[in-house]
C-alpha positions as CSV (number, residue, x, y, z in Angstrom):
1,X,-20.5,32.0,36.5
2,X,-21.0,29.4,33.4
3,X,-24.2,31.1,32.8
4,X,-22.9,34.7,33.1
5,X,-20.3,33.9,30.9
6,X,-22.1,32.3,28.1
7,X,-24.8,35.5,28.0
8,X,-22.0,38.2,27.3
9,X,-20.8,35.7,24.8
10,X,-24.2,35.9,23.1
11,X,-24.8,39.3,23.7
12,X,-21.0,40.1,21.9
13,X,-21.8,37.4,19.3
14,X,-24.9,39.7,18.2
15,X,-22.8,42.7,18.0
16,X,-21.6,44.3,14.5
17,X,-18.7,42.5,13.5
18,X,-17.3,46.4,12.9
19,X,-17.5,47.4,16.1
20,X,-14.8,45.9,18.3
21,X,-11.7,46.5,15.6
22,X,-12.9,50.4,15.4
23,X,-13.5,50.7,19.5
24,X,-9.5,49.2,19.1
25,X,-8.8,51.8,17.0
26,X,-10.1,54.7,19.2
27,X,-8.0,53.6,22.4
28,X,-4.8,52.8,20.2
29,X,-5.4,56.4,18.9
30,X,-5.8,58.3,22.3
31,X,-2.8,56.4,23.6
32,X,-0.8,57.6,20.8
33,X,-2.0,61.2,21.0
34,X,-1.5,61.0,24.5
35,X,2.3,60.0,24.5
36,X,2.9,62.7,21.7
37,X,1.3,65.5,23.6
38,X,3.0,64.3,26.8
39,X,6.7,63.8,25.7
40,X,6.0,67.3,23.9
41,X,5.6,68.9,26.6
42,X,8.4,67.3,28.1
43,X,11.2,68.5,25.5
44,X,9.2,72.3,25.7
45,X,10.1,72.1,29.9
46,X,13.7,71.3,29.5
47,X,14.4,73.7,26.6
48,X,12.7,76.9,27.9
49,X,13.6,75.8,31.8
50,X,17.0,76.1,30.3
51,X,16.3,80.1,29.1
52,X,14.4,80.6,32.2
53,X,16.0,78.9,35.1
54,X,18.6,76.4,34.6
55,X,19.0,75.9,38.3
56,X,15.2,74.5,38.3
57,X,15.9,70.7,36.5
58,X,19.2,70.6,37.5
59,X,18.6,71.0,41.1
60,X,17.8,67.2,42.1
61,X,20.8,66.4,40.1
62,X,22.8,68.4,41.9
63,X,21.5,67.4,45.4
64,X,22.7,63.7,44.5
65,X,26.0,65.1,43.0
66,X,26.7,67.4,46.3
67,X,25.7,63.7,48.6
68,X,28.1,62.3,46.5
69,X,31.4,64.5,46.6
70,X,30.3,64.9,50.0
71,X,30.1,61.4,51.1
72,X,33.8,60.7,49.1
73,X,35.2,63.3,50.9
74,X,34.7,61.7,53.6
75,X,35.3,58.0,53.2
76,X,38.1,59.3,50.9
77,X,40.0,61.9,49.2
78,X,39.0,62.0,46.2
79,X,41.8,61.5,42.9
80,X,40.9,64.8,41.3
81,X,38.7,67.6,42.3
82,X,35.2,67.5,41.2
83,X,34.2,69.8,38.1
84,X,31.4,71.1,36.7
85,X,30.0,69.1,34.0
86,X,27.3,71.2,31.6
87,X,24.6,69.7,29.8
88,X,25.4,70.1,25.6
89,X,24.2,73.5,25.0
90,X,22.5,74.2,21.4
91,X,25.0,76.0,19.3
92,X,25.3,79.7,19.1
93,X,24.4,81.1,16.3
94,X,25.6,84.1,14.6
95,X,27.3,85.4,11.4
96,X,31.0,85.0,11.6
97,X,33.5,87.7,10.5
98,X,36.0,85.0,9.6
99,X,38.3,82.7,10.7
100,X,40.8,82.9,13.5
101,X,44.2,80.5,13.0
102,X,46.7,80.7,16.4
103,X,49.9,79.1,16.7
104,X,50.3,79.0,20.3
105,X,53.8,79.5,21.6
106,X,56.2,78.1,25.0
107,X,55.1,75.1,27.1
108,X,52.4,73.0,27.9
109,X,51.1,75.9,30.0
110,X,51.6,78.7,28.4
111,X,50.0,77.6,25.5
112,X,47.4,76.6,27.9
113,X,46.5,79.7,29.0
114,X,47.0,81.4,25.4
115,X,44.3,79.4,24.4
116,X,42.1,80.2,26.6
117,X,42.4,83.7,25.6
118,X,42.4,83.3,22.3
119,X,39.0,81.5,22.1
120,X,38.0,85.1,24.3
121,X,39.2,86.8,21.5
122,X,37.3,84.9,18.8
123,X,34.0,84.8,20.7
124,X,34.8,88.8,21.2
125,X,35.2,89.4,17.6
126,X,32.6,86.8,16.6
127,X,35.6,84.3,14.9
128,X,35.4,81.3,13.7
129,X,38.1,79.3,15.7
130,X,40.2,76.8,14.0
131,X,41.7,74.2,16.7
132,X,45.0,75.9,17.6
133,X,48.6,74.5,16.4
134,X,51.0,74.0,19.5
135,X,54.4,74.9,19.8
136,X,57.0,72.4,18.2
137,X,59.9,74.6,17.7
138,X,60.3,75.8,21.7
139,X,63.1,74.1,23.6
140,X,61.7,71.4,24.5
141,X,60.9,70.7,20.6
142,X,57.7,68.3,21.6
143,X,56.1,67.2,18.4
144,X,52.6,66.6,20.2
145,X,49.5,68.2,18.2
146,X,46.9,69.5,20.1
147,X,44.4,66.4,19.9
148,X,47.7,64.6,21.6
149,X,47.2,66.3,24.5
150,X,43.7,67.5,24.7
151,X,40.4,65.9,24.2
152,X,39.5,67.5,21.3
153,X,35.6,66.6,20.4
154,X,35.2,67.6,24.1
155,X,36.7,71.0,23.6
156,X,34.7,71.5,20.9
157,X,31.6,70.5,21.8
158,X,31.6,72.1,25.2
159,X,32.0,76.0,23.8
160,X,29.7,75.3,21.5
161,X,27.3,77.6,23.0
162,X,29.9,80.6,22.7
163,X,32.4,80.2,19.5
164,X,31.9,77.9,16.4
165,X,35.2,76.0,16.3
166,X,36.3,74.0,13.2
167,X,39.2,71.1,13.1
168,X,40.9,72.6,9.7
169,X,40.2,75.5,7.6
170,X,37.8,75.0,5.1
171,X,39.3,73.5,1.7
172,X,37.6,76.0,-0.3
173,X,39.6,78.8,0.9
174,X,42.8,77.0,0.8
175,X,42.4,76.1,-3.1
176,X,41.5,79.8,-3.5
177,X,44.9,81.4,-5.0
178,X,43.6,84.8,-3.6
179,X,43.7,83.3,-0.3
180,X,46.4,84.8,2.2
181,X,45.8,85.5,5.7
182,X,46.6,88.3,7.5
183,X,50.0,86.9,9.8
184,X,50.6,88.7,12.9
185,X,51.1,88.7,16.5
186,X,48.6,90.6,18.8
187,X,49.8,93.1,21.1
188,X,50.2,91.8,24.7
189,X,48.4,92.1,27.9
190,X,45.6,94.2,25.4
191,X,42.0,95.2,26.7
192,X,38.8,93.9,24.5
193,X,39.0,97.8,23.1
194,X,42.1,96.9,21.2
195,X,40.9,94.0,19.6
196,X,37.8,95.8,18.5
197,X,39.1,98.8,17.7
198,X,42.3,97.3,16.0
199,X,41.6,94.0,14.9
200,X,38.8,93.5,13.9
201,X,38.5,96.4,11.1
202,X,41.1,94.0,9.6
203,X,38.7,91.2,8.8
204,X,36.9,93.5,6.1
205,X,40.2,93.0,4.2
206,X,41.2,89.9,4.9
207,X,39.1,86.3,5.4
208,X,41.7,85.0,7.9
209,X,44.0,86.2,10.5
210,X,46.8,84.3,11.9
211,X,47.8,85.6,15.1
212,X,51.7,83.6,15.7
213,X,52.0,84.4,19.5
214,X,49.1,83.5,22.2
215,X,51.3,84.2,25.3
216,X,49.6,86.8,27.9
217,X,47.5,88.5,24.4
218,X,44.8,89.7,27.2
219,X,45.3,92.0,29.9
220,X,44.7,90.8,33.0
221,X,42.4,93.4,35.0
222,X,39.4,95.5,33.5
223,X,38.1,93.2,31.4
224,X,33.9,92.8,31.3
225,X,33.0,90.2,33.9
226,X,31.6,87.7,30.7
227,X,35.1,87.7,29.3
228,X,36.9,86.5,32.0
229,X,34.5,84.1,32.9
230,X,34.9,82.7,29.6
231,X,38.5,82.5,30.5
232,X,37.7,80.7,32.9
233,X,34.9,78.5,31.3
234,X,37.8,77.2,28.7
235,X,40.6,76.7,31.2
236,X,38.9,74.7,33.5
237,X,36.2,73.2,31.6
238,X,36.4,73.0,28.0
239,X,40.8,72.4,28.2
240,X,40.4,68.2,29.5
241,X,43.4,66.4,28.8
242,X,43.2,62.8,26.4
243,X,41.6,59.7,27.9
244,X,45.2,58.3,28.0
245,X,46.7,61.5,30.0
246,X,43.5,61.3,32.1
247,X,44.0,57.5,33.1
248,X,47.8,57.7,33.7
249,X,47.4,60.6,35.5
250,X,44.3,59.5,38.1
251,X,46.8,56.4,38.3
252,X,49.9,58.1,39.7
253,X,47.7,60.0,42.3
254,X,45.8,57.1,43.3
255,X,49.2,55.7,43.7
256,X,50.5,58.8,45.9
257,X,47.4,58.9,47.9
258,X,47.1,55.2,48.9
259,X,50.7,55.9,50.7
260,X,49.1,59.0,52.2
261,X,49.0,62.4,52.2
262,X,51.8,64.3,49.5
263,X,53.6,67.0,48.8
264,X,53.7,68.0,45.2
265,X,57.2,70.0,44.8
266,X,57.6,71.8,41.4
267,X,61.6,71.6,41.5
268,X,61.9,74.0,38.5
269,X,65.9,73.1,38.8
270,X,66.1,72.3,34.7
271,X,68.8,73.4,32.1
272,X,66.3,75.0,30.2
273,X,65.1,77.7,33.4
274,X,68.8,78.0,34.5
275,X,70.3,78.9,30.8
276,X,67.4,81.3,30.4
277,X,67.5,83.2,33.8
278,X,71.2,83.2,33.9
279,X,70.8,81.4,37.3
280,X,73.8,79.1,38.7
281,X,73.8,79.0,41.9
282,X,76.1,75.6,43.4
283,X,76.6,75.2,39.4
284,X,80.3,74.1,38.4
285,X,82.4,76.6,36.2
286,X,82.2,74.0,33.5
287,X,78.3,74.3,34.1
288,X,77.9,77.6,34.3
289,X,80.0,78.3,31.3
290,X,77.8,75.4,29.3
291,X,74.0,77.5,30.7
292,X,75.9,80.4,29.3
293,X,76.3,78.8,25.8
294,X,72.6,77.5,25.7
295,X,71.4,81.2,26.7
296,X,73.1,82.2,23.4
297,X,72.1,79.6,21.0
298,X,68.6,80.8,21.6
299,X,67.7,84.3,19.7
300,X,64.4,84.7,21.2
301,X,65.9,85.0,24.5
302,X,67.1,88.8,24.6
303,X,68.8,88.6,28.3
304,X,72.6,87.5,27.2
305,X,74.7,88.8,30.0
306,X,73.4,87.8,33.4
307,X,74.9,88.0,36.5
308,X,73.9,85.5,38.7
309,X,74.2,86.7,41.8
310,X,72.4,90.1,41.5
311,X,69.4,87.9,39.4
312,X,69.5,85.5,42.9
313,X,69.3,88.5,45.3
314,X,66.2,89.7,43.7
315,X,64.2,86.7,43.9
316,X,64.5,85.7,40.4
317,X,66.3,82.5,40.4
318,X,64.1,78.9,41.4
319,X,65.8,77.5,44.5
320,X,68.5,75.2,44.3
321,X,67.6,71.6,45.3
322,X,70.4,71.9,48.6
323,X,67.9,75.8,49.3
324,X,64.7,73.9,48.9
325,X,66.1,71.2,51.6
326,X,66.5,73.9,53.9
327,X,62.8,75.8,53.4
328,X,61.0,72.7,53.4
329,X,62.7,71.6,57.1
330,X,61.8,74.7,58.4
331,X,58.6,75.0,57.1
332,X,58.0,71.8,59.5
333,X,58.0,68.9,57.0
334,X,59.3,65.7,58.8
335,X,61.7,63.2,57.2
336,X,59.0,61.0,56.8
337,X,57.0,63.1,54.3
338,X,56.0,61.5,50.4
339,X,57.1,64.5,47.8
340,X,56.5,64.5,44.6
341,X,58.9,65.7,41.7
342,X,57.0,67.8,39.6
343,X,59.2,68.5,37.0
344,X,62.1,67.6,34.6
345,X,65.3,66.0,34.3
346,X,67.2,68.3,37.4
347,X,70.3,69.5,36.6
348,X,73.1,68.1,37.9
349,X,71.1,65.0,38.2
350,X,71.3,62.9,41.3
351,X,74.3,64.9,42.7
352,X,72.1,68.1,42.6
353,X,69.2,66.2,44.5
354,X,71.4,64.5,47.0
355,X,71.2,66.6,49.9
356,X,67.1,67.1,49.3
357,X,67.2,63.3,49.6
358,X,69.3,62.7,52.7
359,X,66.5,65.3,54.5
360,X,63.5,63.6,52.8
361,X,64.2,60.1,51.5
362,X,60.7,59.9,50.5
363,X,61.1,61.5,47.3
364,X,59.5,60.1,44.0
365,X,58.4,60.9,40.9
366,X,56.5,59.8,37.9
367,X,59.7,57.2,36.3
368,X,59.8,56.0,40.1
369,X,56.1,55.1,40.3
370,X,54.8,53.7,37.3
371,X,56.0,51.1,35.1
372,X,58.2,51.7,32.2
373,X,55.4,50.3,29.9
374,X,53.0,53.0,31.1
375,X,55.2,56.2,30.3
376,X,56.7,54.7,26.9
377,X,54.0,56.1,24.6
378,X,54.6,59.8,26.2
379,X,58.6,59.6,25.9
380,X,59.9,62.4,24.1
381,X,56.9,64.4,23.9
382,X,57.6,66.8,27.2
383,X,54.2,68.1,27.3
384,X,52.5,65.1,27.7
385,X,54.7,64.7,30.6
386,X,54.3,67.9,32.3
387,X,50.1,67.1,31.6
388,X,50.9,64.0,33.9
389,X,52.7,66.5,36.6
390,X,49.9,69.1,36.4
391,X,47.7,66.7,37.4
392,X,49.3,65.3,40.2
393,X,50.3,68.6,41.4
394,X,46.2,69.8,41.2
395,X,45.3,66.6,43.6
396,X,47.9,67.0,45.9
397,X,47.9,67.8,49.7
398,X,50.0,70.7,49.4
399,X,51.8,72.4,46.2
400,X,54.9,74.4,46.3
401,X,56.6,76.0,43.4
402,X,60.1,77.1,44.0
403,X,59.7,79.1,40.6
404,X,56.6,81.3,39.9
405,X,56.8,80.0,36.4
406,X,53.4,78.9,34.1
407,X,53.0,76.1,35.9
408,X,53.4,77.1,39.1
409,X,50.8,80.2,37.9
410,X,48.2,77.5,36.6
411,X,48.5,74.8,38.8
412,X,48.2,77.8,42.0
413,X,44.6,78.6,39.7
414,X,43.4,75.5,39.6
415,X,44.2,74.5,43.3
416,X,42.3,78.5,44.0
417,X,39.3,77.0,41.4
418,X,38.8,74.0,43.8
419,X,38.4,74.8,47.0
420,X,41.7,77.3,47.6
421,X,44.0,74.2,48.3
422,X,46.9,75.0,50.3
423,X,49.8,76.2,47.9
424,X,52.8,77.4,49.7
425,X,53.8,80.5,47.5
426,X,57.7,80.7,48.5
427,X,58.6,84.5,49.2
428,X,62.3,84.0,47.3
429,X,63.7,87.5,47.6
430,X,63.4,87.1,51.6
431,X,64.5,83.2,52.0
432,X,67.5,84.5,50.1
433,X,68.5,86.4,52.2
434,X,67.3,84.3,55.4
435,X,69.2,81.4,53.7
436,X,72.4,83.4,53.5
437,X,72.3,84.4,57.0
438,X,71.9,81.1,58.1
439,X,74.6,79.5,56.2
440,X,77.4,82.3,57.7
441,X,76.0,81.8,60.6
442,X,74.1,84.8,61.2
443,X,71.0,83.3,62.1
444,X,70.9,80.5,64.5
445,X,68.8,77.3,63.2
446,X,65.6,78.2,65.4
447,X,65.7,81.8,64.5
448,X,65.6,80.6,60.7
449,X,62.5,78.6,60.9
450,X,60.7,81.0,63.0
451,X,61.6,83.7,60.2
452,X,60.8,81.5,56.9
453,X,57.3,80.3,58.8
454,X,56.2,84.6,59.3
455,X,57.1,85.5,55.9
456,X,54.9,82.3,54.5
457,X,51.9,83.2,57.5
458,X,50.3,84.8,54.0
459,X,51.2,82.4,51.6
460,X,49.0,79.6,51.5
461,X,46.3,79.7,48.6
462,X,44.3,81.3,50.6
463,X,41.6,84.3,49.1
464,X,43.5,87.2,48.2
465,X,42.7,90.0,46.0
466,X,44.5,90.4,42.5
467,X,47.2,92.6,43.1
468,X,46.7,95.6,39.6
469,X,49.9,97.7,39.2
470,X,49.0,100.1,37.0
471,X,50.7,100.8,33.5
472,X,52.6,98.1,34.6
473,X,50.9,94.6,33.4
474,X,53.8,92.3,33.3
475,X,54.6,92.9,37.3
476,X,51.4,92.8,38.4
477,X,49.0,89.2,39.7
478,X,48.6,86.7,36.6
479,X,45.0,86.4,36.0
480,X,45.2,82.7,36.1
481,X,46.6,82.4,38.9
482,X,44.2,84.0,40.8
483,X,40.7,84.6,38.7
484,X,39.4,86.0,41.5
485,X,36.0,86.5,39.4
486,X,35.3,83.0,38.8
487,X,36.4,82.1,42.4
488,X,33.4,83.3,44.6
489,X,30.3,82.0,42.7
490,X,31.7,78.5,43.4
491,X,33.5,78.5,46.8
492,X,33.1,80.3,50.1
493,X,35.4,83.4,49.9
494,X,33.3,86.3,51.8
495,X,35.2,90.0,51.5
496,X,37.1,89.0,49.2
497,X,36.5,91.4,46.5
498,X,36.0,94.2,49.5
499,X,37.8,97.3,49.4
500,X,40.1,96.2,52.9
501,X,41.7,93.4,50.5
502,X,42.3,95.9,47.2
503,X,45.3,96.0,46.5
504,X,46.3,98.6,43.7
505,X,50.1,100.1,43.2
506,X,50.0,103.9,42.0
C-alpha cells in the first residue's frame, strides 16, 4: 500500500501544476449549471402545473390534509371546521376603470355579506377596491374599523388573483381639487346587467364612485356561476376574523366542547330587534311603551305603528325566551343540555331568561365563560362581540335561530359550507300558533311535541334547493344562506340541484 501510494504521489507530482485547479474548476462549474437548470425547471412545473392542473402538485398535500381532518374527527371534534387554504396566487392583472369606495351599512353581518358583494361588483366592473369603511353610526354605534375585526393583509392578499385592493385612496387624487366622487347607493338585489349597463358608463365621468349602502346590492338568483362563486370565495375565505378574535373565539369553543356537545341558541330577544319589529310579546306597558319610543327616534326605520299581535301571528317576531323554553322541550332537549347564548344583552334581563333557565340550567354565554380580562379589550365595540358568537355558533353541535335575522342567515351558510351542520330553522308562523293552543289548553302536552317535531322533520340544514320567487327578491331564500352553487363541489349533496327539489313561486 506504502508503495502504491508513494507512485501516484510521483506520478501527480510530475503533472502540470495547471491542471488540478482547472479540472476543480470544470466540476464546480457543472455542479452549478446543474442546480440552475434543475431548480429551473422546478419553478416552470409549479407555475404552468398551476394553469394546467392545479389538482396535480396539490394532490399529496391534500391526501395528508384529508388523513388529518379525518383522523381529528375521529379522536376529536375539531374547534372550527376545516377551510380551504389557497396557495398566494400571482396578481391579476388588468387596467382598472377606477376606484370603488363602500361604506358598508347595519351589523357585523350585514356588512359581512355587503362586502362580499361589493368586491363582485368591483371585480365585475374591473374596480379598484379600497378596503371598505364599516358602519359606526347604526344602533349599536360600534367604533371598530375594519382591520379591528378582519385580518386585513389576509383579505387582501387572498383575492389578489381577482380584484386589486388598496388600504386608502391614493393621495394624489385626494390633493386633486377636481377630485369628487360620484356618492350614491346602488339599487338593491340588482343583476350584473345593471351594474354594467348602469354603473359603469359612470366611471367615464367620474374617477371614483362611492356607493353608501352594501346591504343585499346583488340579487340573489341568476347570476353567472363565476360571480357567485366569488361570493362565496370572499365570505368564506378571504373575510378571516383578527388573530385576537380568532384566539378568543377557538378558546370559548374549546371551552364548550371539553364539557361536551352544545347547543348554540341565537336568542335574538334585544331592545334593538323588539323596538324595530314592533314585537312585545310578555313586555310590560312601561316596556312596550319605551320599544315604541326607540322605534321613533330612529328615521331610517319607516315601520312606526306596529301592532304586535298581528306582526307575532305572521311569524315575524323572534320567540320570547318563556316560547323558546317551550320549543326546545319539545324538540327533545333534556335539562341536562349545555346552550349557548348567542346574542346580546336580553331584554328584560334575568327576569326575561328565568323560565328558559329553570328548564335548562345549563345556560352560558361568553361573560359566563371567559375571564373578565379576556373580553375587556372588545367592550363596547358590539361587533367584535357578535364575531366571538358567530364563531361559536359555526362550531357548534346544533344552531337554532329563533329570528331569521343576518346572523341567523350567515351562520345557517356557513354551517351549509361545512358539511350541512344540523341547524334547526324554527317554522315561527306555526309554533305560534301550536304555542297558543297549548297554553289555552287546546293541545295536550304530547300532542304539542309531536306537532312542533313534524313541522321541523324539514328543517335541519339539510340540502335544499334555493327557494326563487319571482319579481319578488326580498321574500325569496337569501343567497348566503343557502349558496347552493358553492355547496356541491365541496360536500356530498347528490340531486340537489335536480328539478324534484326546484322550487320556484309564479
Amino acid at each position: 500500500m506504502e508503495v502504491r501510494s508513494e507512485a501516484l504521489s510521483l506520478r501527480c507530482d510530475k503533472l502540470p501544476t495547471s491542471v488540478l485547479p482547472k479540472t476543480r474548476l470544470q466540476l464546480w462549474f457543472i455542479r452549478v449549471c446543474s442546480s440552475i437548470l434543475l431548480w429551473t425547471c422546478f419553478v416552470h412545473l409549479v407555475v404552468f402545473g398551476e394553469f394546467w392542473h392545479p389538482q396535480l402538485l396539490t394532490g399529496l398535500s391534500n391526501q395528508v390534509s384529508r388523513f388529518t381532518y379525518s383522523h381529528r374527527k375521529e379522536g376529536s371534534s375539531p374547534i372550527t371546521p376545516p377551510i380551504m387554504h389557497r396557495q398566494l396566487l400571482p396578481p391579476r392583472i388588468y387596467k382598472s376603470n377606477g376606484y370603488l369606495k363602500v361604506s358598508c351599512n347595519g351589523g357585523l353581518n350585514q356588512m359581512r355579506a355587503g362586502i362580499c358583494d361589493m368586491v363582485t361588483v368591483a371585480r365585475l366592473l374591473n374596480l379598484t377596491l379600497v378596503v371598505p369603511e364599516l358602519d359606526k353610526t347604526s344602533f349599536w354605534a360600534d367604533p371598530s374599523n375594519f382591520g379591528d375585526i378582519f385580518n386585513v393583509k389576509h383579505f387582501i392578499n387572498s383575492l389578489r388573483d381577482e380584484v386589486q385592493i388598496i388600504r386608502r385612496m391614493p393621495k394624489r387624487l385626494s390633493r386633486k381639487t377636481a377630485y369628487k366622487p360620484l356618492v350614491m347607493p346602488p339599487v338593491s338585489w340588482s343583476s350584473e346587467k345593471y351594474y354594467l349597463e348602469k354603473i359603469l358608463p359612470l366611471l367615464s365621468r367620474y374617477k371614483v364612485i362611492h356607493f353608501i349602502k352594501t346591504d343585499t346590492r346583488l340579487a340573489n338568483n341568476e347570476l353567472p356561476i363565476n360571480l357567485q362563486m366569488l361570493r362565496c370565495r370572499v365570505n368564506f375565505e378571504a373575510l378571516k376574523f383578527t388573530p385576537q378574535i380568532e384566539a378568543l373565539g377557538h378558546k370559548l369553543v374549546q371551552i364548550l366542547q371539553q364539557r361536551g356537545s352544545f347547543v348554540a341558541l341565537h336568542l335574538r330577544y334585544e331592545m334593538d330587534m323588539l323596538a324595530f319589529s314592533g314585537c312585545t310579546q310578555g313586555c310590560t306597558e312601561e316596556e312596550a311603551e319605551e320599544l315604541k319610543r326607540m322605534r321613533y327616534a330612529y328615521p331610517w326605520w319607516k315601520e312606526k305603528e306596529i301592532v304586535s299581535a298581528e306582526r307575532r301571528s305572521l311569524g315575524l317576531c323572534p320567540l320570547t325566551p318563556e316560547e323558546a323554553a317551550l320549543v326546545l322541550q319539545a324538540l327533545g332537549f333534556q335539562k341536562d343540555t349545555y346552550i349557548y347564548i348567542a346574542s346580546g344583552e336580553i331584554y328584560g334581563s334575568k327576569r326575561r331568561l328565568a323560565a328558559l333557565k329553570d328548564v335548562f340550567p345549563r345556560i352560558v354565554k361568553k361573560e359566563m365563560l371567559l375571564d373578565p380580562k379576556d373580553l375587556q379589550q372588545f367592550q363596547n365595540h358590539s361587533s367584535q362581540m357578535a364575531a366571538l358568537d358567530f364563531m361559536v355558533s359555526v362550531a357548534s353541535d346544533i344552531f337554532i335561530p329563533t329570528y331569521d335575522g343576518n346572523m341567523a342567515k350567515l351562520v345557517e351558510g356557513h354551517r351549509r359550507y361545512f358539511g350541512f351542520k344540523k341547524t334547526i330553522l324554527l317554522d315561527r308562523k306555526r309554533l305560534v300558533e301550536l304555542l297558543d293552543l297549548h297554553q289555552n289548553r287546546t293541545l295536550s302536552w304530547k300532542e304539542f311535541v309531536i306537532a312542533v317535531r313534524l313541522a321541523h322533520e324539514k328543517s335541519v340544514g339539510q340540502p335544499a334547493h334555493r327557494r326563487v320567487i319571482v319579481d319578488k327578491p326580498k321574500e325569496e331564500d337569501y343567497f348566503y344562506a343557502n349558496p347552493q352553487e358553492c355547496l356541491c363541489i365541496r360536500t356530498d349533496c347528490i340531486g340537489l340541484l335536480s328539478p324534484v327539489n326546484s322550487s320556484v313561486i309564479q
